[in-house]
C-alpha positions, 0 to 999 in steps of 0.5 A: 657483506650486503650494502643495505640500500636505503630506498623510500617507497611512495607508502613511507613517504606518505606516511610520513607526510601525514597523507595517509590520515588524510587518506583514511579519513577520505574514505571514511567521510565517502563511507558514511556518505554512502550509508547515509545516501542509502537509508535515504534511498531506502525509506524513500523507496520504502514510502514510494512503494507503499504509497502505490501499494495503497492506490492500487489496492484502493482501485481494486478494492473499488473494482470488486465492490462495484462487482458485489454490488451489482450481482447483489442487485442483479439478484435482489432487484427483481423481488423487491420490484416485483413487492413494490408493484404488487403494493401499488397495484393493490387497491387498499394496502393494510397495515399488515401487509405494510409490516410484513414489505418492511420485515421482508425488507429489514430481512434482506438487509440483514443477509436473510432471506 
């Protein structure tokens, strides 16, 4: 018959001595760690992102506003130039006419024209 030979490998022996539970709660505690770590990283990131999504939209909401207002002015400046000469030059503005600069006025800052 076969002689069985009673050897030890180095999982038995660690099995025995305890320090596979060691081991296994090692890994676990570096896991959690390592989540952990990551939803930090991950929120912070996360607020980094939107805080410069905000700065950048910010300057070029800026940007196009300046852009809209000086086409808007470059097209409506000469008129209301043009009115308030023709006021001042006259000799006696009544108060028709005073009316009529305001309606005109309110008009174009209603989006008539």
């Amino acid at each position: 018959m076969e002689e069985i030979i009673d050897t030890a490998d180095a999982i038995s022996i660690a099995a025995q001595l305890g320090r596979l539970d060691l081991m296994s709660l090692l890994l676990a505690a570096i896991g959690l760690i390592l989540v952990l770590g990551g939803l930090f990283a991950f929120l912070n990131f996360r607020g980094i992102a939107k805080a410069q999504a905000t700065l950048e939209a910010t300057k070029v909401a800026e940007e196009v506003a300046e852009r809209v207002a000086n086409e808007y002015l470059q097209k409506e400046l000469p008129d209301v130039v043009k009115a308030y000469r023709e006021m001042m030059d006259s000799d006696g503005t009544t108060d028709e006419d005073a009316n009529r600069f305001a309606e005109a006025q309110e008009d174009a800052e209603n989006g008539e024209k």
